[in-house]
C-alpha positions as CSV (number, residue, x, y, z in Angstrom):
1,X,121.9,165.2,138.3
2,X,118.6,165.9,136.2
3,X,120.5,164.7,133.3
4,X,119.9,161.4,135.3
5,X,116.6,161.8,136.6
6,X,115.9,162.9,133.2
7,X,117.2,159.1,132.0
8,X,114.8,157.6,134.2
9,X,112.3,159.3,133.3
10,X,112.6,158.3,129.7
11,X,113.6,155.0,130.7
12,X,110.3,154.4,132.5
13,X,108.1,155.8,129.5
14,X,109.7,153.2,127.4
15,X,109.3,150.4,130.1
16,X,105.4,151.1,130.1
17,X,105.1,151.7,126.4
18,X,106.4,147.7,125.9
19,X,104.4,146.4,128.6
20,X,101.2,148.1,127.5
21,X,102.0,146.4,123.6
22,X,102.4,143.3,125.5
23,X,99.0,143.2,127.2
24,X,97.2,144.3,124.5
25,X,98.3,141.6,122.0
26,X,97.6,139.2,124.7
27,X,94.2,140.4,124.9
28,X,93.9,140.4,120.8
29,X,95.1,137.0,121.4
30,X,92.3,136.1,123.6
31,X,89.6,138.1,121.7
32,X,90.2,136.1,118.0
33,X,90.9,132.6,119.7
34,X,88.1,130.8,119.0
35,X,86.8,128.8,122.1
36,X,87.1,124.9,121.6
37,X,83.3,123.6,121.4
38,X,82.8,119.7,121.2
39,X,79.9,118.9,118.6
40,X,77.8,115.8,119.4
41,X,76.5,113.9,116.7
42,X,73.5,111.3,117.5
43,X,73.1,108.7,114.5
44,X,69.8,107.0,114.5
45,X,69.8,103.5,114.9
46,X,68.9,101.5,111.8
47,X,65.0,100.0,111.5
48,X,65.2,95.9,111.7
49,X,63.1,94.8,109.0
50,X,59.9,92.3,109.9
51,X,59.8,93.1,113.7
52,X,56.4,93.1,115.7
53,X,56.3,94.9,118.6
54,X,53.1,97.0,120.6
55,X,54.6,100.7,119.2
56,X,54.3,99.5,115.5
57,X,55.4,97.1,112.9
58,X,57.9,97.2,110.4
59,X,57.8,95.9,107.0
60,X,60.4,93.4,105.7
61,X,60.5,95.2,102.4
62,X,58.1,97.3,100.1
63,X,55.5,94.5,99.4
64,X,56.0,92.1,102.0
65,X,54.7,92.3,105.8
66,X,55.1,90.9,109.3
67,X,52.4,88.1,110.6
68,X,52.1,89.5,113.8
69,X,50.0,87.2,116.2
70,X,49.5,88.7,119.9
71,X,50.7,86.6,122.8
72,X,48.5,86.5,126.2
73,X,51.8,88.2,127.1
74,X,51.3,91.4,125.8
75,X,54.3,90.3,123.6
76,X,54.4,89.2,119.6
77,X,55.3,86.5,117.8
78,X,56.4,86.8,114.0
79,X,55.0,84.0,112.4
80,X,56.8,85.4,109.0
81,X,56.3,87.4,106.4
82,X,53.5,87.5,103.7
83,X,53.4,88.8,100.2
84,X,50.8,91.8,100.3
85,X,49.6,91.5,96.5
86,X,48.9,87.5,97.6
87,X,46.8,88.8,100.4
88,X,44.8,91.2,98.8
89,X,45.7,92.2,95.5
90,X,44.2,95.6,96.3
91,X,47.1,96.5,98.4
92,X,49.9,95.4,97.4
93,X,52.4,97.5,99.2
94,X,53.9,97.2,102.7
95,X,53.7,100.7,104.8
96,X,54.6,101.1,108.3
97,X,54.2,97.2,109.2
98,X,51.2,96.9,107.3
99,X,49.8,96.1,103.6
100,X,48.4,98.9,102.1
101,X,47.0,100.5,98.7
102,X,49.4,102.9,98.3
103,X,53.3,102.9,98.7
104,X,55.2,105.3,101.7
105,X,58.3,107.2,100.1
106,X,61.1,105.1,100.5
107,X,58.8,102.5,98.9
108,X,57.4,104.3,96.1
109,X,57.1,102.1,92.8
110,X,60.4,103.2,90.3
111,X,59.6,105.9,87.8
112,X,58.5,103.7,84.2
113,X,62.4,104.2,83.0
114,X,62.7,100.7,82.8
115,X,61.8,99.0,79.2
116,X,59.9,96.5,81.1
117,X,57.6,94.4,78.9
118,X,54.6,92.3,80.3
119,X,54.0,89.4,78.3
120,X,51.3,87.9,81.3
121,X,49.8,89.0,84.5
122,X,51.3,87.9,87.5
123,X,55.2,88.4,88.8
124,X,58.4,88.2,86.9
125,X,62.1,88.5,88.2
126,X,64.0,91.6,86.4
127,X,66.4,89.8,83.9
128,X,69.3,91.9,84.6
129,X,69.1,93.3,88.5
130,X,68.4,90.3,91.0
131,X,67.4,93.1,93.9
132,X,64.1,94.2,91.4
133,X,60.8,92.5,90.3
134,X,58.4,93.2,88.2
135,X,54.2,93.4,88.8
136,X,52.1,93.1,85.8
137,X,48.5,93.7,85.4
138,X,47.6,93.8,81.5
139,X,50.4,95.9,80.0
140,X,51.1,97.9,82.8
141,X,53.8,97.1,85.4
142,X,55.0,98.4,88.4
143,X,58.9,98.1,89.0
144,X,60.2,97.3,93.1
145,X,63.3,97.0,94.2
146,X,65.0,94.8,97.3
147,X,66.2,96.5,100.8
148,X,70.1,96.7,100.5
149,X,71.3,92.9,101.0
150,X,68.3,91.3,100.1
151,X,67.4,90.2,96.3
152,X,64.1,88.8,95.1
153,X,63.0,85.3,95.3
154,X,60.5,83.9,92.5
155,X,59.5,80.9,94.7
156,X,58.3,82.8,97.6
157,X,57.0,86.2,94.9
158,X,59.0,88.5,97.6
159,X,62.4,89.3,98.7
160,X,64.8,87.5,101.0
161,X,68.1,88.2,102.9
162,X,70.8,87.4,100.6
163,X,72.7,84.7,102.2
164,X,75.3,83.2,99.5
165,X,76.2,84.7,95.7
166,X,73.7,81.9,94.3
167,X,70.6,83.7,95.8
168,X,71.2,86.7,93.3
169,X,69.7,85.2,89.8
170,X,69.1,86.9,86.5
171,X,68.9,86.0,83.2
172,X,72.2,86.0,81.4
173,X,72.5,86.7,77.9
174,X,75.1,85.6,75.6
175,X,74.4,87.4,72.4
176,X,76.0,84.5,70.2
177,X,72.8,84.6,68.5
178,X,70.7,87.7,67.4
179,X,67.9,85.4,69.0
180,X,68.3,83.0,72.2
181,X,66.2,81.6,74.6
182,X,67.8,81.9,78.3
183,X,65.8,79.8,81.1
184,X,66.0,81.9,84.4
185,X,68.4,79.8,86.8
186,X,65.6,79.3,90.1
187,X,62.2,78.8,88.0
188,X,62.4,76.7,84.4
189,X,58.9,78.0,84.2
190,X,60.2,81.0,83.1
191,X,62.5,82.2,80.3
192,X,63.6,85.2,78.4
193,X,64.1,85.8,75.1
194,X,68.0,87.5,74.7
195,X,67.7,89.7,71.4
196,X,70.7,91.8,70.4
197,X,70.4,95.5,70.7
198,X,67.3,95.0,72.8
199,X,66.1,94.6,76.4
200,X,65.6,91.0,77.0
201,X,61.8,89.9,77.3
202,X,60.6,87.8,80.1
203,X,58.4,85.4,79.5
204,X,56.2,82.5,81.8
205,X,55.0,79.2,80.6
206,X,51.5,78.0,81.3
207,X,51.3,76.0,85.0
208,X,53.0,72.9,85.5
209,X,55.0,73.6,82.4
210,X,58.9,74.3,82.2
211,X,60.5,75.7,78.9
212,X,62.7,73.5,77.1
213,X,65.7,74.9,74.7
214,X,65.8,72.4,72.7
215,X,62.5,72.8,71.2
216,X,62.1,76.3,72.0
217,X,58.8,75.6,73.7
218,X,56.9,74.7,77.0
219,X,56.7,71.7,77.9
220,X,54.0,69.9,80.2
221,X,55.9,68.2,83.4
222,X,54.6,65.8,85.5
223,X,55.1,65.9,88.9
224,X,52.3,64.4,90.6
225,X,49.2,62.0,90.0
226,X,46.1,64.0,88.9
227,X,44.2,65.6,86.1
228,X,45.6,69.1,85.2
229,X,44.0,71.3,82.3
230,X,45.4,72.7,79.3
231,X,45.7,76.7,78.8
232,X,43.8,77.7,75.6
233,X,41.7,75.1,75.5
234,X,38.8,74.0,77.5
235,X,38.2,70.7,75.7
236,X,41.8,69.3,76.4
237,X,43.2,68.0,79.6
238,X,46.5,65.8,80.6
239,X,46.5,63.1,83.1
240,X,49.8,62.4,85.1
241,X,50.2,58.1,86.1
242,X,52.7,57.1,88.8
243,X,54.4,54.4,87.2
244,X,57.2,54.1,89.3
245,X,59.4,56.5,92.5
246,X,59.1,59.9,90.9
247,X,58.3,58.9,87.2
248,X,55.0,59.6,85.3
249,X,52.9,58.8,82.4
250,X,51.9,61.4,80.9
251,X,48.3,60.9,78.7
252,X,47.2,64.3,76.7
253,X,43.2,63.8,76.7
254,X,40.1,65.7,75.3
255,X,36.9,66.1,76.3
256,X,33.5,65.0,73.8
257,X,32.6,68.0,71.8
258,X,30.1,70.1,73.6
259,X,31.7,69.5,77.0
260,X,34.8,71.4,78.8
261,X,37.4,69.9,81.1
262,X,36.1,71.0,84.5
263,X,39.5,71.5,86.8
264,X,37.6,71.8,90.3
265,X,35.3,68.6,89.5
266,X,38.5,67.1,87.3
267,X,36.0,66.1,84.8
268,X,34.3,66.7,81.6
269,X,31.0,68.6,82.0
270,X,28.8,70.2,79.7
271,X,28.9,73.7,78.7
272,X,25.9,75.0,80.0
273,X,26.4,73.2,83.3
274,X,28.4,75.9,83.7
């Protein structure tokens, strides 16, 4: 008899000894589990270039701006974007909506690690990269580059939304040649000069001229009746006669010696008129 009570006993101790490993490796369980935790992440919505609106404008891309004209709605109206430099060559970038004389961050002018060379003042398209321009006053030029999906446009000096492969022009170099004269695809105004080994040069002729390969040179075009001056010389002028739809004469003239070609009066006038 307490053989058997004995049995029980011992029965029981083992009985409580599982039970109590059981629990407590639910509870380790429970204590190392980590607890599931959903993360929200918020992505900011991406800034429309060119828009007007009454908490701020935003720029269409680093040197061109909104024309925002205020409706008797309280609303805007866009009239389009305008080149900065055109407005006021004093500041010639676009920050927060607006020109300004000096670039935000996102829009700061490319480190000088381009070999950019400037043969004139003015604008020139980058030979090789359709999405970057170039600004040159003197010798010194400041490099931009085009939002994502927009490249640069010669004609309107600013970038546009690139719409078809065609928009995207650059100056392509064959290298048959250790020289060659390439004429950029949207402007015939202006050209590079493709030498082997080197970065190509990019080059404008004078107004109303277009380069021609054949000769190598620029070359005077008509394209409207008028008198029209001749750069490098103040004496010389060229007159442009309709003749016929779309065709001119073209007549190279020179004014008496002691006179200039006057291009506002479209005369000859004196020197010291002047």
């Amino acid at each position: 008899m307490e053989a058997r009570r004995t049995g029980c006993f011992v029965a029981q101790a083992i009985l409580l000894i599982f039970a109590s490993q059981a629990l407590c490796e639910t509870v380790l369980d429970d204590a190392v589990t980590p607890a599931s935790t959903e993360i929200t992440v918020t992505v900011p919505a991406a800034v429309e270039p060119g828009t007007c609106s009454e908490t701020g404008n935003t720029c269409y891309n680093c040197s061109s701006a909104p024309f925002c004209v205020p409706l008797a709605d309280g609303d805007f109206l866009n009239a389009g974007p305008y080149n900065c430099a055109d407005a006021d060559p004093s500041k010639p970038y676009c920050t927060d909506g607006a020109c300004s004389a000096s670039a935000s961050s996102e829009c700061s002018p490319d480190a000088p690690e381009s070999e950019f060379l400037c043969t004139d003042d003015g604008y020139f398209p980058d030979p090789n990269d359709c999405q970057k321009f170039h600004f040159c006053i003197g010798s010194t030029s400041t490099t931009f580059t085009c939002s994502e999906n927009f490249v640069y446009s010669h004609e309107k000096v600013s970038c546009i939304r690139r719409r078809a492969s065609s928009d995207c022009a650059v100056i392509k170099c064959t290298y048959k040649t250790q020289f060659q004269y390439v004429i950029y695809p949207k402007d015939p105004n202006v050209y590079g000069l493709c030498v082997r080994d080197s970065p190509t040069i990019v080059l404008k002729c004078a107004e109303g001229e277009e380069f021609d390969i054949k000769t190598s040179k620029c070359t005077f075009i008509c394209k409207k009746e008028g008198l029209f001056p001749v750069k490098g010389d103040s004496r010389k002028y060229r007159e442009c006669i309709s003749i016929s739809s779309n065709k001119y004469q073209l007549v190279d003239r020179e004014c008496p010696v002691g006179s200039k070609f006057d291009s506002d009066k479209e005369r000859c006038v004196i020197v010291s008129e002047t």
